[in-house]
N, CA, C and O of each residue as an XYZ file, in Angstrom:
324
protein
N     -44.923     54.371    -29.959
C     -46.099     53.561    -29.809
C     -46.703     53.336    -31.193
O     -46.906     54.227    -32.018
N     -46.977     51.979    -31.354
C     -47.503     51.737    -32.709
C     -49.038     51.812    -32.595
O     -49.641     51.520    -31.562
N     -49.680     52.267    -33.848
C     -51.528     52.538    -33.361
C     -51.804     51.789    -34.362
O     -50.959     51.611    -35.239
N     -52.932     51.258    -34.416
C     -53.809     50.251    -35.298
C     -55.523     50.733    -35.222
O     -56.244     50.673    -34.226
N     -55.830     51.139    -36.374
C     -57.402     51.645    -35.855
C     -57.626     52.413    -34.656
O     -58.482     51.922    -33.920
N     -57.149     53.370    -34.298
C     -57.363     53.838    -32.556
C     -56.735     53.450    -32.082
O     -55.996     54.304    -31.592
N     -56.235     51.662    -31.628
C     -55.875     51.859    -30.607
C     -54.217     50.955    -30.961
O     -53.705     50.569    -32.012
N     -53.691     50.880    -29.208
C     -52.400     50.924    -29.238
C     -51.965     49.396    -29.564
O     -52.700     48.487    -29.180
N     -51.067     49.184    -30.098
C     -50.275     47.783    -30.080
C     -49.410     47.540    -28.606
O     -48.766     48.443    -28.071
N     -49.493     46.503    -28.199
C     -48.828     45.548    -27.189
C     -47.184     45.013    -27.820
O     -47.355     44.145    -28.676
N     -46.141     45.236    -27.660
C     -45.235     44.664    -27.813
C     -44.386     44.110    -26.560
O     -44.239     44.583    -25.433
N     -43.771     42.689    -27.284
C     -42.879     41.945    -26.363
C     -41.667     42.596    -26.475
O     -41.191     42.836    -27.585
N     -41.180     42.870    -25.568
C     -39.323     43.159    -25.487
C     -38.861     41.517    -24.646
O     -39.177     41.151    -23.515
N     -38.087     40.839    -25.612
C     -37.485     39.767    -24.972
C     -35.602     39.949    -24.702
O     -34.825     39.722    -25.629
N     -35.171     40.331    -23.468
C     -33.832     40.563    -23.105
C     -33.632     39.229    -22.576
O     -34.391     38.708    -21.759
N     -32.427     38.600    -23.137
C     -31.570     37.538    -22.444
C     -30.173     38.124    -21.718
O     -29.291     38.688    -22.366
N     -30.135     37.981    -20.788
C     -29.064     38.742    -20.091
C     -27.772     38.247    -19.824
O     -27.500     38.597    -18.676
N     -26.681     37.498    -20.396
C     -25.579     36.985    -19.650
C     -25.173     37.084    -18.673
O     -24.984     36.184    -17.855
N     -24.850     38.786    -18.513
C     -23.854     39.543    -17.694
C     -25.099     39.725    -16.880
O     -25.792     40.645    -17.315
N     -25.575     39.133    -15.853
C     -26.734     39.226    -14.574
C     -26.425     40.302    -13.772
O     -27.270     41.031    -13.253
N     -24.989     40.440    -13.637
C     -25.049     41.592    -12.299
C     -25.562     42.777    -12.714
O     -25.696     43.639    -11.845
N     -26.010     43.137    -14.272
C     -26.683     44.450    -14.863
C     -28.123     44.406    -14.554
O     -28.925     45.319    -14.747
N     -28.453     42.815    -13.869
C     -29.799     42.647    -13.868
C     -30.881     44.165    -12.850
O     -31.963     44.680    -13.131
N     -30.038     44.380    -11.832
C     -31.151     45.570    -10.800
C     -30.855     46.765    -11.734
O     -31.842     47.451    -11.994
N     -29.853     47.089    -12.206
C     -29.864     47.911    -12.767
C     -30.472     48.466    -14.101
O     -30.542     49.664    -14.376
N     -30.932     47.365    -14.948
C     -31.188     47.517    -15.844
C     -33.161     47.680    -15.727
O     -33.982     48.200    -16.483
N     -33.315     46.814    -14.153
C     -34.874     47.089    -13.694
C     -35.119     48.066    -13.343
O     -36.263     48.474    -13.546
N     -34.095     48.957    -12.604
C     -34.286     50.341    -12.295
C     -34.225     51.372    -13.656
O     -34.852     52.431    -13.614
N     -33.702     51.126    -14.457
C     -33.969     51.825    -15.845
C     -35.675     51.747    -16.287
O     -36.241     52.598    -16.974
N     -36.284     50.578    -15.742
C     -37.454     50.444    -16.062
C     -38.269     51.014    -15.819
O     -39.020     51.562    -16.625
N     -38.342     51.039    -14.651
C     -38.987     51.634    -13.621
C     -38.987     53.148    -13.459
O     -39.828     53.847    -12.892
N     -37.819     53.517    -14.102
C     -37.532     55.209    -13.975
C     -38.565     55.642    -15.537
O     -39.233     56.675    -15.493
N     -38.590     54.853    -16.690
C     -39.246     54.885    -18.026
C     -41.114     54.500    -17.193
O     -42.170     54.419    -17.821
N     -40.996     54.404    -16.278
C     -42.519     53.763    -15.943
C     -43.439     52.367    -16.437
O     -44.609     52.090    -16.704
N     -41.712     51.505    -16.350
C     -42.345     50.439    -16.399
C     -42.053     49.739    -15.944
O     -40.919     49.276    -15.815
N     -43.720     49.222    -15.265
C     -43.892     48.247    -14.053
C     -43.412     47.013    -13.723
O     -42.604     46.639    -12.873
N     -44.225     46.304    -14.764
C     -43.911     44.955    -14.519
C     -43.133     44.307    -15.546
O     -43.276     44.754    -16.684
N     -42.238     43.223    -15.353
C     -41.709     42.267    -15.817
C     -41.433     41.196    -15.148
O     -41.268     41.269    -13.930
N     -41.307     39.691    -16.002
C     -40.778     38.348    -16.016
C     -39.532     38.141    -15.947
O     -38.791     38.564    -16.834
N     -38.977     37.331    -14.698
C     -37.731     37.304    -14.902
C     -37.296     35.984    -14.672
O     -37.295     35.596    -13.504
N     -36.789     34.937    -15.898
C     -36.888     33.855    -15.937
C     -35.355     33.427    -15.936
O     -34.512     34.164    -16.447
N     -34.979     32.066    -15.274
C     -33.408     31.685    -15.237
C     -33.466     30.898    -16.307
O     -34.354     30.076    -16.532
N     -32.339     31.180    -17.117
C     -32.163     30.376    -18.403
C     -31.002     30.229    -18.513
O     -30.094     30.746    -17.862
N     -30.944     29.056    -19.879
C     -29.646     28.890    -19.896
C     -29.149     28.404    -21.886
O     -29.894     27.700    -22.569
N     -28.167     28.829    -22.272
C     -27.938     28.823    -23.768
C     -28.284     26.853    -24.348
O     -28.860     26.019    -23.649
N     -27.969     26.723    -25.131
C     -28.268     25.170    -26.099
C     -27.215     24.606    -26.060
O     -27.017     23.515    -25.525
N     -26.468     25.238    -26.585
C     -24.768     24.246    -25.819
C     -24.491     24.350    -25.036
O     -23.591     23.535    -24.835
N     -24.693     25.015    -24.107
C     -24.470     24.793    -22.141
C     -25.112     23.948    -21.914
O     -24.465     23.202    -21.179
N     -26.401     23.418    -22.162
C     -27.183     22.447    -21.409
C     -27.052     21.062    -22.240
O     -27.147     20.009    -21.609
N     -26.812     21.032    -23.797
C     -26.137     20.253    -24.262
C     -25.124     19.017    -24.134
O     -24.944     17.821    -24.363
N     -24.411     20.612    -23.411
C     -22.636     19.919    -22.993
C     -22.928     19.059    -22.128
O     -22.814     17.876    -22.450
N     -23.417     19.429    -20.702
C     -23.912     19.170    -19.849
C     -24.425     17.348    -19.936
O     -24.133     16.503    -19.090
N     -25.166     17.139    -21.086
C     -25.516     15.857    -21.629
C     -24.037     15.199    -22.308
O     -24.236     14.130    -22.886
N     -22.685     15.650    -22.319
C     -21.628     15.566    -23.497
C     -22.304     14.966    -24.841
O     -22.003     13.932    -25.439
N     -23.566     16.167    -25.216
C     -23.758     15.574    -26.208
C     -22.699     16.295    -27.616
O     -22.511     16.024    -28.802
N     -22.261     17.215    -26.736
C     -21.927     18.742    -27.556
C     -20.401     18.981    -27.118
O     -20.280     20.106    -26.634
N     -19.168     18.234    -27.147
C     -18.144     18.440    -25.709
C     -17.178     19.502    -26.654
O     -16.310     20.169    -26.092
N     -17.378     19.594    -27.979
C     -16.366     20.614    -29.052
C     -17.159     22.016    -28.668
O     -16.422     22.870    -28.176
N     -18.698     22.419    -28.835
C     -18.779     23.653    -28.317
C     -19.151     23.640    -26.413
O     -19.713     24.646    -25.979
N     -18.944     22.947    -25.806
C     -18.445     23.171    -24.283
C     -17.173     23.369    -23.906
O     -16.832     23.852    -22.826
N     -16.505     23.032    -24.715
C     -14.918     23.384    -24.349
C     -14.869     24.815    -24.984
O     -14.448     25.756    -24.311
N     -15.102     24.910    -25.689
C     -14.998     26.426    -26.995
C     -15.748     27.543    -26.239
O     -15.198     28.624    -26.025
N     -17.026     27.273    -25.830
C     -17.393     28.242    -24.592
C     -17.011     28.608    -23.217
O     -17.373     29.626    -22.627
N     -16.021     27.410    -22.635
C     -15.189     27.584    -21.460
C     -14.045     28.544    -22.095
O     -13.711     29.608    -21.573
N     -13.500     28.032    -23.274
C     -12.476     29.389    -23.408
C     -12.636     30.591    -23.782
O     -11.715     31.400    -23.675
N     -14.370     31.072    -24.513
C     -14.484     32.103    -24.218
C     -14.733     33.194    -23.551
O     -14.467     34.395    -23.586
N     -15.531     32.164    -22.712
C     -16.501     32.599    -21.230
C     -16.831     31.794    -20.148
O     -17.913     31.370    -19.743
N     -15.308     31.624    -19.626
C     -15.483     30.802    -18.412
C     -16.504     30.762    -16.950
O     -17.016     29.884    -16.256
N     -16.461     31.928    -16.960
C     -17.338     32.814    -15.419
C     -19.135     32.474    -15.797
O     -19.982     32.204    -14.946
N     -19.375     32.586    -17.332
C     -20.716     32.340    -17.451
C     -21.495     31.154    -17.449
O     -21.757     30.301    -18.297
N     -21.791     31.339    -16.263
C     -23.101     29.698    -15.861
C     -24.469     30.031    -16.092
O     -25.257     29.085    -16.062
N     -24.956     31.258    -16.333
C     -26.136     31.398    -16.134
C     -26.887     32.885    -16.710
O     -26.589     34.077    -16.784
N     -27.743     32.221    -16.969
C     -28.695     33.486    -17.943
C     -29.784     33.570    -17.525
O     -30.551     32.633    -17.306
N     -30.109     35.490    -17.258
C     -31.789     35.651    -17.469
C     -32.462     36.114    -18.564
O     -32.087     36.811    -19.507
N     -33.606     35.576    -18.270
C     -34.258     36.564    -19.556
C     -35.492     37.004    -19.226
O     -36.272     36.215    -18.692
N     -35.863     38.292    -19.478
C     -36.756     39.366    -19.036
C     -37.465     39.300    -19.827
O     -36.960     39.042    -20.919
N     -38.732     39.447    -19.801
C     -39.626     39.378    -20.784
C     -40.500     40.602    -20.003
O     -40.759     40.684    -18.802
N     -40.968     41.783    -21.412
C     -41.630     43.379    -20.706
C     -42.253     43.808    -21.743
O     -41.820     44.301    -22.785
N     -44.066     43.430    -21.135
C     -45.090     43.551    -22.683
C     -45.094     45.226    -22.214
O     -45.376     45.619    -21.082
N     -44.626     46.285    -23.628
C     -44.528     47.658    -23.304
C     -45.702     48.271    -24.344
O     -46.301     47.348    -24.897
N     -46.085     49.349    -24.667
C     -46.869     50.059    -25.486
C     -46.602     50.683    -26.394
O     -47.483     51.269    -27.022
C-alpha cells in the first residue's frame, strides 16, 4: 500500500484477458485476497477490429496464424489499496 500524508493511495490494476476461460478463476483469486469489486468489460485488440473494416488484411491474416481460436477479450479493471 502506497501512503501519501496519512493516507492511502487508490490504484488501478488494468488486466486485459485473452485466454477468458481464466476469467472465474482469476475472480476467485480476488475475492480470496478480499477483493470485492471489479469491471468486467468485452473488448477487443486494434487489428481485430481493424481487419474487420479490411482496413488492416496483412495483420488479420498474421493474427489468424497465430491465434486462430481468439475472438475476444476482457478487461478487468480493480481500483485496489
Amino acid at each position: 500500500m502506497l501512503f501519501e500524508k496519512g493516507r492511502s493511495i487508490m490504484e488501478l490494476l488494468v488486466l486485459i484477458l485473452n485466454k477468458t476461460e481464466y476469467l472465474k478463476d482469476i475472480l476467485s483469486a480476488f475475492m480470496e485476497k478480499d477483493i470485492r469489486g471489479a469491471t468486467i468489460l468485452d473488448s477487443q485488440g486494434m487489428a481485430h477490429n481493424l481487419c474487420e473494416y479490411n482496413e488492416l488484411r496483412f495483420m488479420g491474416s498474421l493474427r489468424l496464424l497465430l491465434d486462430p481460436e481468439h475472438k475476444e477479450s476482457k478487461t478487468v479493471l480493480v481500483v485496489v489499496e
